[in-house]
N, C-alpha and C positions, 0 to 999 in steps of 0.2 A: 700195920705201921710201916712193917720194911717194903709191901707195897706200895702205898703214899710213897712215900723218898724216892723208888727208883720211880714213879711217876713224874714227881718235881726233877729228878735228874733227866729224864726223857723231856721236858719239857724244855727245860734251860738248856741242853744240848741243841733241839730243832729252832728255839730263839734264836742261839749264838751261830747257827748255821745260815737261819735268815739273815740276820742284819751283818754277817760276813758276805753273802750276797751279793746284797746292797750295796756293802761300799766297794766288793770288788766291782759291782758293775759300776758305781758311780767311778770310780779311778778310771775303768775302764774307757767310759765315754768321756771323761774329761781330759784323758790323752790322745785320744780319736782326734778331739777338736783341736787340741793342744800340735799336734801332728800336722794335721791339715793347717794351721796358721803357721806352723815354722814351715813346713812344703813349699807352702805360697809366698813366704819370707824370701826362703832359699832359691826358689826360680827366680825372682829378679835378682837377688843379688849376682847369681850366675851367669842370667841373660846380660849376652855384651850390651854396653847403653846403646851405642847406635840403632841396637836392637830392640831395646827398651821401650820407643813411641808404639810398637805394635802392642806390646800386654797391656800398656796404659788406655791403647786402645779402647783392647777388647773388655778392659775393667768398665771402661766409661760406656760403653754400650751397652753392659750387663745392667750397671747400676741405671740408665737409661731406661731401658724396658723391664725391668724388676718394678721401679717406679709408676712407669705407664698402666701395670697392671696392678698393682698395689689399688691405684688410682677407683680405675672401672670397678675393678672386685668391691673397691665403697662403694659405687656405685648403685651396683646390683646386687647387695645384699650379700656378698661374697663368692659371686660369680664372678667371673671378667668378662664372659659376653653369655648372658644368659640364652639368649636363643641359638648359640651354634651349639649344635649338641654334638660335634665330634670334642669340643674342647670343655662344655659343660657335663656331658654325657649324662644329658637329663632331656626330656621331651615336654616343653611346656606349651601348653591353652592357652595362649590371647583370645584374649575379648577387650577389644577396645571399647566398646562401645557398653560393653555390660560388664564393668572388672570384678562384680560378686558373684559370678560364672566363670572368673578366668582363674588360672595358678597365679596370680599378681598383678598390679598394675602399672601403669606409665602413664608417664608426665609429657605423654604428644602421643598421636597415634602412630608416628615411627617408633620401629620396634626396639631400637638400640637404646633408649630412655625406659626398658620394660624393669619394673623391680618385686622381685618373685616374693610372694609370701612367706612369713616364716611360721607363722599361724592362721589355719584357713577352714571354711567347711566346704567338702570338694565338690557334692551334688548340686544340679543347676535348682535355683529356687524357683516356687518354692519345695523345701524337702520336706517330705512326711520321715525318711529315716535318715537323720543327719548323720554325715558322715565326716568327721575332720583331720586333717592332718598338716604336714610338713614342708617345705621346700630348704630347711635351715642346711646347708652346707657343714659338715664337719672340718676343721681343723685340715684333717689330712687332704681331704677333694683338695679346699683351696690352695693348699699347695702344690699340687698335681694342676692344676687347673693356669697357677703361673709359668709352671714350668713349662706345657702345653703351648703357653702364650709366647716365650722365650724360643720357642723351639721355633715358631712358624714366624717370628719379630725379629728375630736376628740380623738377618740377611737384609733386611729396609734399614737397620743402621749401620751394616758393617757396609754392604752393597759390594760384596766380593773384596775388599781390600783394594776396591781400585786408588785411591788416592794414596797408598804406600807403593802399587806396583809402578804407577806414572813416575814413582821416585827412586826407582831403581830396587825396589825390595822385592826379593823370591818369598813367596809365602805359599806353601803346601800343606793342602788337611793333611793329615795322618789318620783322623778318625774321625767320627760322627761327636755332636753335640750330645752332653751328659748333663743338665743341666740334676739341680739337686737342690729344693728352695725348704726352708725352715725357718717357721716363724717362733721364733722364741719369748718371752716375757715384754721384754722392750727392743726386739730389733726383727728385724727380718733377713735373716743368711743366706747365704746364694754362693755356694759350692758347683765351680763349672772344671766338669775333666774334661778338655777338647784341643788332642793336641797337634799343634803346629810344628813345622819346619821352615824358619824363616831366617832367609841368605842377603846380606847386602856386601856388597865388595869384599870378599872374601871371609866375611864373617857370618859363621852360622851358632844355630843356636836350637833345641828343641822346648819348645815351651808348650806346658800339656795338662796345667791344673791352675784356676784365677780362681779369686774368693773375694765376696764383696759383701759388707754389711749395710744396711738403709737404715739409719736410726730412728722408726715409726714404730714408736707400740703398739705394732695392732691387733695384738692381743688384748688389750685395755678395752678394743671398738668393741672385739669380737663375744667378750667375756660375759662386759654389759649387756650388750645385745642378747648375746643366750641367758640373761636371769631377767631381760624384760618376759622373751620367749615362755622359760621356763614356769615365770609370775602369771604370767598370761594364759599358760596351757595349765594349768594346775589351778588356779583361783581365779581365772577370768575378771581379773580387776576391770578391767575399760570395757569390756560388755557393763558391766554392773553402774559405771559410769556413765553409758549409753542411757539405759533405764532411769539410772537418775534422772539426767538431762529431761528424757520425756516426759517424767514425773514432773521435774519443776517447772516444766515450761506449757503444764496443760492446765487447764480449767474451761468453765462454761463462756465461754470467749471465743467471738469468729479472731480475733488475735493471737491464740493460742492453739496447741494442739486437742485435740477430742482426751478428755479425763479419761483416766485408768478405771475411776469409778467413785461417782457424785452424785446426789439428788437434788434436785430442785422441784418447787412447788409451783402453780401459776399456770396461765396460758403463755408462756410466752417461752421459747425454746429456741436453742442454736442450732444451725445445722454448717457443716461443712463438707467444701467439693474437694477433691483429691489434689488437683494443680495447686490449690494454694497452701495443701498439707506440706505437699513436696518443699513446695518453694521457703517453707518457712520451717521445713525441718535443715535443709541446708545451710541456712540462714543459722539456725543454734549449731550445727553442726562445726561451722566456720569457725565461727566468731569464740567457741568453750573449748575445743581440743588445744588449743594452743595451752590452755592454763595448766592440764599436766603436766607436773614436775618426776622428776626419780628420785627419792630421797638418795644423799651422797654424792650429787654432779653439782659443778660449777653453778649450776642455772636454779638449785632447788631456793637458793633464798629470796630472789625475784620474788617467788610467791608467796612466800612467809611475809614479808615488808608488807604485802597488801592487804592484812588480815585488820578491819577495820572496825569489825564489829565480831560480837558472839556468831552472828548467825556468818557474816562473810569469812571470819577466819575457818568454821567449821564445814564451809563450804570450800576455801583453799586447802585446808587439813584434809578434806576426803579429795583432792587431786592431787596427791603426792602420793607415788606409790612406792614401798618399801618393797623393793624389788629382791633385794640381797639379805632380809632380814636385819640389815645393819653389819654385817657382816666384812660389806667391798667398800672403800672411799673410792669413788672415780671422780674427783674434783679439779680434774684437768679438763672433762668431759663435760658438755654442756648436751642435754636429752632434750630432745622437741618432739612435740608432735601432732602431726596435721589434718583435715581432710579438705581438699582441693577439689570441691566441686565437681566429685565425680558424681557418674547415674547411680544412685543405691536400691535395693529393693525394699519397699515397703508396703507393707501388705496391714490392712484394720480392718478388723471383724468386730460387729456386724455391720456390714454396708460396703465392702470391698469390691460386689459384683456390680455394683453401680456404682462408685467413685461420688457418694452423696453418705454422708455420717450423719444420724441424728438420733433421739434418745430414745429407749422406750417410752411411751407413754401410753398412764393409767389413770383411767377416766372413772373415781367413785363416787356413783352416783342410787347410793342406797336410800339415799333419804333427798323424794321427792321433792319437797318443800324448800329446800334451799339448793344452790347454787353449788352444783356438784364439783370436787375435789381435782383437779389432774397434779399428777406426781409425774416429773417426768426424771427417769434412770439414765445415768450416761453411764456406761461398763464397756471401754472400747480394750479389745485385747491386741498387742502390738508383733509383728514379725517383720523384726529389719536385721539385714545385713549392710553392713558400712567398711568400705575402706578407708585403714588409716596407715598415713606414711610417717615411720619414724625417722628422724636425723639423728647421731648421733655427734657430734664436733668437740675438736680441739684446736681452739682459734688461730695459736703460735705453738708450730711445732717443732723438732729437730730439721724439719725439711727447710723450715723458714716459711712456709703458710701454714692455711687452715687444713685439717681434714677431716674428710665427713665419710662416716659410714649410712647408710640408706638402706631400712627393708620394711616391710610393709606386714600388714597383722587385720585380716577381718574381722570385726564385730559380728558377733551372732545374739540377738537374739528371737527368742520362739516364747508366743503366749503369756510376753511380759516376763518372760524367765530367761536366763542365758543357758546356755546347753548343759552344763555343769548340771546345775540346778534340775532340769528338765531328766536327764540322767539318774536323779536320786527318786526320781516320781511325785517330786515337786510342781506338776505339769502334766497334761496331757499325752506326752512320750514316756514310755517307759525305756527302761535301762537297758533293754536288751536291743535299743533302736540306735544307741548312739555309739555308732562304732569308733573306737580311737587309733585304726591301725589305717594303714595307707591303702588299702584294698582298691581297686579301679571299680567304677559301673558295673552292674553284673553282664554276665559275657554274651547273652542277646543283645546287647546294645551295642558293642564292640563287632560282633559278628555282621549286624545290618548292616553299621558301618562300612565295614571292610567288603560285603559283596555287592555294595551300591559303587563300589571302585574297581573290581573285578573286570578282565578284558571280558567275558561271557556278557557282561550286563550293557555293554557298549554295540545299542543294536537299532537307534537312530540312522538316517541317512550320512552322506556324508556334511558338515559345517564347515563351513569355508568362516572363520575368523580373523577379522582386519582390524588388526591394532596401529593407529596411527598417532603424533602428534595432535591436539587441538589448537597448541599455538602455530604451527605452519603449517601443517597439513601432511608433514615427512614418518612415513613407514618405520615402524621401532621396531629392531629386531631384538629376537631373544628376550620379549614378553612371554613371561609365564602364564599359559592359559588356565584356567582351572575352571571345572563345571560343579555348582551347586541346587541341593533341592531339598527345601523345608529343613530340618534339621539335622540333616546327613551331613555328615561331614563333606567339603570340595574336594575331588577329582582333581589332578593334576596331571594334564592331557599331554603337555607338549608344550613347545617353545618354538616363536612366528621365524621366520627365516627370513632372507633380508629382504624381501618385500613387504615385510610387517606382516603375513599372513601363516596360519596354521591351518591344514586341513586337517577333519580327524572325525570320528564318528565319536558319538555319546550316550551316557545314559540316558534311560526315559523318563521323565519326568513334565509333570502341568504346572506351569507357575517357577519352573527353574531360573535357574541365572547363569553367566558366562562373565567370568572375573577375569581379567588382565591383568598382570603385574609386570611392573617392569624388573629387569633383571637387578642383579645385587650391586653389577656396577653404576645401573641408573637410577639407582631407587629414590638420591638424594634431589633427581632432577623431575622424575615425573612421577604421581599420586596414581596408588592402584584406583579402578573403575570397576562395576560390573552392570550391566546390561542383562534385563527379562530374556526370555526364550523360553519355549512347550516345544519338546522333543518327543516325536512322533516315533515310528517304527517306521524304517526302508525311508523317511520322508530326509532331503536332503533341505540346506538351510542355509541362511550367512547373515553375518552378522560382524558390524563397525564397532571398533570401541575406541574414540577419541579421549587418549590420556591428558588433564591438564599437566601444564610444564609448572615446576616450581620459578618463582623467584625469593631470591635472599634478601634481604632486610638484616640492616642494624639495628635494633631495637634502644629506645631510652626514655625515660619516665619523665615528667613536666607534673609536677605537685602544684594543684589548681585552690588554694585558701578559700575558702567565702568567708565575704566580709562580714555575715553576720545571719541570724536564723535567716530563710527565703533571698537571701540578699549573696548574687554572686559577681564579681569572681574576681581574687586580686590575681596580676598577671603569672605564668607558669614558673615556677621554679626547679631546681634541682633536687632529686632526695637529697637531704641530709645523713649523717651518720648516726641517727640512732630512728631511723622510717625504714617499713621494711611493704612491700607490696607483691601480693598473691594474683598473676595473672590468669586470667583462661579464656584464649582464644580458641572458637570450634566452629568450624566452616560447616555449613546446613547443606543439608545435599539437594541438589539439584531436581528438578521433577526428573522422576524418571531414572534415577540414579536408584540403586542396589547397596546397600551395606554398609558403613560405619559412617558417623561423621568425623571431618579430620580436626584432633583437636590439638593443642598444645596449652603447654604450663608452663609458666616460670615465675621463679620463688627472689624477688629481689633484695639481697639484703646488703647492704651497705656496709657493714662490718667484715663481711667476711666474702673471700671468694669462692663461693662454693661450686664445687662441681657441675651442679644443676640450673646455676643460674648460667642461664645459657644467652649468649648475647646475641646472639642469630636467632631470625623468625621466617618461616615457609610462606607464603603469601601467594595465592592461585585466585581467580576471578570466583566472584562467588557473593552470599551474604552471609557475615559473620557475626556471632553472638559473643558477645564480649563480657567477660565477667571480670573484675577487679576487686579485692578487698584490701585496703589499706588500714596498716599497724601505726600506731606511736611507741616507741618503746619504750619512754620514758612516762608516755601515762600521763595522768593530772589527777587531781585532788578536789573533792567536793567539801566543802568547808562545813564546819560541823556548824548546826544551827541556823543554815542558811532558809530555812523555809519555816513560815511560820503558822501553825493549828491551833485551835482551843479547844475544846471540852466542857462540858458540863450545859446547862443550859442556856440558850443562846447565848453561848461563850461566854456569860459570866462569871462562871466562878474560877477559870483556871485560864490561864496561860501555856502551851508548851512549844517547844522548837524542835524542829529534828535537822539532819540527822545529831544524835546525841554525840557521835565522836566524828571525827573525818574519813570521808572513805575516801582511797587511794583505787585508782583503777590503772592495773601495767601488768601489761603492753592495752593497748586502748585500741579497738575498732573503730578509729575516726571517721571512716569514708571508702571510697573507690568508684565504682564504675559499673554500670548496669545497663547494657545496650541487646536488646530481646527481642520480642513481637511488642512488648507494651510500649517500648522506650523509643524503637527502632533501632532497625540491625544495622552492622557495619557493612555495608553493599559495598565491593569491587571490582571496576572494569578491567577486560585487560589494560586500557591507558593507563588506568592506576596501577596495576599489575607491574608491567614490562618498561615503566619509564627509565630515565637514567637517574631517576633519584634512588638514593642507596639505603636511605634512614628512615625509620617510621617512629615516630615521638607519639606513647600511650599518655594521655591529661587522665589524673586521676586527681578525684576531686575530695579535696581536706575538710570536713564539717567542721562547722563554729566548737569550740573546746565546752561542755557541758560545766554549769558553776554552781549548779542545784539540780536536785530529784528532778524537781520541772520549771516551768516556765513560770510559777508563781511563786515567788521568792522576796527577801529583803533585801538580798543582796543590789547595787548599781545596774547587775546587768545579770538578767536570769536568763539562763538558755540549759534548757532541762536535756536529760538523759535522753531524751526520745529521738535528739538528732542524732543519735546514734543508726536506730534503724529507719533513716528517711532516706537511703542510697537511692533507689527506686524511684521517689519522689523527686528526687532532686537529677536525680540522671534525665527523668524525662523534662523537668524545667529547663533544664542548663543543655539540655541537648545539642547545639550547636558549639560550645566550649567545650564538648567533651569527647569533640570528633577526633577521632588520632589522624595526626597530619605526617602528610610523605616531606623530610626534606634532601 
């Protein structure tokens, strides 16, 4: 017993030592801060006022670029420039062109719109041993990362103090920039020790510590963001969403995707080709991401309103994800999320090495005498990977705009199953395949790599490399050359001198390339290039690579009504405030060209000024594919009972109507824009190119508003759900209305 006691005393002794602790260090840090705001009090009060426009200054340049990068870091997922890696101290994989190969993706193929994953599977598809991991920035990077940005931003808005010293003021560093950034619950802190000696007319003054707050919670973006993350890496909800999708959008239908698994009886079977799987998994992909809510944001009851039947509310109930467990309200925060028409990988077994799906079929024919049986099995098993980009937004902030946090999250699945699943032996992979640590390639791969760049393996002749303009024909210096071969990683040889030209010898390679880029100062002005080459041994070589030149465009949308099914077009108008349009323009490569096509994205939405909506567009001679999909945000309503059915025999004995209640469709895929090989591309000369006109107005085209299930109805005026997916149809009827014009 008298054991016990001194037990419970040793107990409550180590208690009251902890939460003594505690609160000495809570006093502790809350005189720290407490300290540093009377410091920062007590230097202005001291600093003479004629003295005083200098700290106000230097406050307003802090809070200036504290801002700027608050900004980017939404941006990029909590980076402020993902691809410097002196300031992200991270090494990321672009893939433009294939982003479920890359550590994330963008919304152009310039690189500064890149947005890194924060859930990903890192091996290139497809992977027999799936690997997954991370890009999510902690807390602390990002703050290291603004500070970073502060240190090397400073000087672009201070620009040495010339506009005090024109005015007679002495101003002397004393020390080096201290910058010290902390994001706390609702604000973001900005502690600068950097101290000055600044003299006017006899009056001096030392001033050596500024403190600035930004009142952005961006802890709120960052929180939610890591329990989508963490909902995501733990229960793979939107994988499982993906599946759905495929699930309900397949059956024995050239309109549909290839069944999971169906039988039918008869001679008569479906088959499908690969190009139009693609084109109509995009198509669902578009048009359903958006309906994901986060249980607890601003935006979750949008999709509760629309729940119109048993079967549709249970279909909005399985796109709301309980991310926090109920746990967070973030209902200043409105969650979206999208996919943008990126390449995805899609892979259907059986029939994948020929891009032709069709069923098994089983011919029983046991009994001679009659007319034998065919069954034919559809069991098509799925492997996609899909990017999706999240937004996260708060439309009116302490800033006085919107602000939007941005990061991106791959869908995996394998064999009809998501990795998770696959992991438990649910699947074809077992559990010992599915690694969850960040582990690289294994190190033969990294090795090839690295001695295909080796100076020893540089054993070509010499290439004489002439990087020029295409629009005047002028010599660009300081293009970065880079040699590539098959899936080696590019060589980075050298940079042209100011004849536009690089000599240098190279590796060997059959089938290689010779990639141009222009420098980081001209990037915005002219589009990297690569050009063929087979590099010989001792054989010497040369080789042009004419960069196009950008030009800039002001971008603006022209909302094109049709007057009615087949029947277009009332004349353009403006978006309104509640239309929202998904653009994607992608320049096709040229014969002969080498390497990605140049694409861009922009997300227009009318409510708000997001970051991303970007009002500038790149524009180089070429033929462009233009992809558009347009939103209503308000949606419409199909009247309950507007179509009418019978039953029983030849419809005498019963009556019935459907739909039984009203469905509500919001936000509504009314339309856009589909210019291809089917439709015709957007071709541009350079006259279209390099004119003096400034503006290029996209027509996106509004489909008749749906008033029933279909087109056989009671209603005045039937115009069924199917105009929903007639984009395609109607892009190539209307195709001269839906040319984008230069003005």
């Amino acid at each position: 017993m008298l054991l016990n006691k001194r037990g419970q005393i040793t107990l409550f002794i180590i208690l009251g030592l902890v939460i003594l602790g505690l609160v000495a260090g809570f006093i502790v840090l809350k005189s720290k801060v407490t300290e540093t705001e009377l410091s920062t009090g007590e230097v202005v009060e001291k600093t003479p006022a004629d003295l005083r426009p200098v700290h106000n200054f230097v406050h307003e340049c802090m809070e200036k670029v504290l801002i700027e990068g608050l900004k980017k870091a939404g941006e990029h997922g909590g980076y402020v420039e993902p691809l410097n890696e002196e300031l992200s101290d991270k090494s990321f994989e672009v893939n433009h062109f294939n982003p479920t190969d890359s550590d994330g993706v963008s919304l152009s193929s310039e690189d500064e719109l890149f947005v890194p994953y924060w859930f990903y599977q890192t091996k290139s598809n497809p992977c027999v041993s799936c690997v997954v991991s991370t890009n999510k920035p902690s807390i602390e990077e990002i703050e290291e990362q603004l500070e970073g940005y502060f240190k090397r931003e400073f000087n672009n808005c201070a620009r040495d103090f010339v506009m005090f010293t024109k005015s007679g003021f002495e101003i002397d560093e004393q020390g080096e920039l201290e910058p010290e950034i902390s994001v706390a619950e609702k604000s973001v802190n900005f502690f600068l020790k950097y101290p000055l000696k600044v003299k006017k007319r006899g009056s001096s003054s030392l001033i050596e510590q500024f403190y600035v707050t930004v009142p952005l919670n961006f802890m709120d973006f960052y929180k939610l963001a890591e329990d989508i993350y963490t909902y995501e890496s733990e229960a793979m909800p939107l994988d499982n969403f993906l599946m759905n999708l495929i699930s309900i959008h397949s059956g024995v239908s050239a309109y549909k995707l290839p069944p999971i698994h169906e039988v039918t009886e008869g001679y008569n079977y479906v088959i499908w080709i690969k190009p139009i799987i693609d084109r109509l998994m995009k198509h669902i992909l578009i048009l359903n991401f958006p309906y994901l809510r986060v249980k607890g944001t601003l935006n979750e009851q949008e999709v509760l309103q629309n729940a119109g039947s048993d079967l549709e509310g249970a279909f909005f109930n399985g796109s709301i994800l309980n991310v926090s467990g109920g746990l967070e309200d973030y209902g200043e925060i409105e969650a979206e999320f999208f996919y943008v028409n990126w390449p995805l990988f899609l892979s259907i077994r059986p029939g994948e090495g020929e891009g032709i799906y069709k069923p098994l079929i089983n011919v029983n024919d046991r009994f001679g005498f009659i007319q034998p049986l065919q069954t034919n099995t559809y069991k098509f098993f799925y492997d996609v990977s899909v990017p999706i980009l999240v937004r996260l937004t708060q439309r009116n902030n302490s800033l006085g705009d919107s602000y939007s946090f941005w990061f991106s999250i791959e869908l995996n699945v394998r064999y009809n199953k998501n990795l998770a699943q696959l992991s438990q032996g649910l699947g074809p992979l077992i559990s010992s395949q599915i690694d969850t640590t960040t582990t690289p390639p294994d190190g033969m791969t990294i090795i090839e790599k690295t001695l295909f760049c080796e100076d020893n393996q540089l054993l070509s002749g010499v290439v004489d490399v002439s990087v020029y303009s295409a629009y005047n024909g002028s010599p660009i210096e300081d293009a970065i050359v880079r040699f590539g071969c098959g899936g080696y990683s590019s060589c980075k040889l050298g940079e042209t001198n100011v004849d536009g030209v690089l000599s240098t010898r190279m590796p060997l390679c059959v089938g290689g390339y010779v990639l141009a880029e222009p420098s980081r100062e001209m990037e915005s002005v002219y589009f990297r290039k690569a050009e063929p080459l087979t590099t010989e041994i001792g054989v010497d070589n040369f080789v042009e690579i004419g960069l196009d030149r950008f030009a800039v465009k002001n971008i603006s949308f022209k909302i094109i009504e049709m007057l009615g099914v087949d029947d277009c077009c009332a004349v353009g108008r403006d978006i309104n405030d509640h239309e929202m349009v998904m653009l994607t323009v992608k320049r096709l490569l040229k014969p002969g060209e080498i390497g990605s096509s140049f694409t861009q994205t922009f997300i227009y939405d009318s409510e708000a000024d997001e970051p991303m909506a970007i009002k500038e567009i790149k524009l180089m001679p070429g033929e462009y594919e233009v992809t558009a999909n347009y939103f209503d945000n308000e949606g419409f309503v199909i009247e309950k009972e507007c179509k009418h059915i019978c039953v029983g025999i030849a419809c005498i004995l019963a009556d019935e109507y459907v739909p039984e209640e009203p469905i509500g469709i919001t936000p509504a895929p009314l339309g856009g824009v589909i210019m291809n090989n089917e439709t015709g591309y957007w071709d541009l000369t350079a006259g279209d190119i390099y004119s003096y006109q400034d503006d290029v107005v996209f027509n996106i085209l509004r489909m008749p508003t749906p008033t029933c299930l279909d087109d056989d109805c009671v209603l005045p005026t039937c115009v069924g759900l199917e105009e929903m997916g007639k984009t395609i149809n109607y892009s190539k009827d209307f195709r001269n209305e839906i040319e984008p014009r230069f003005i």
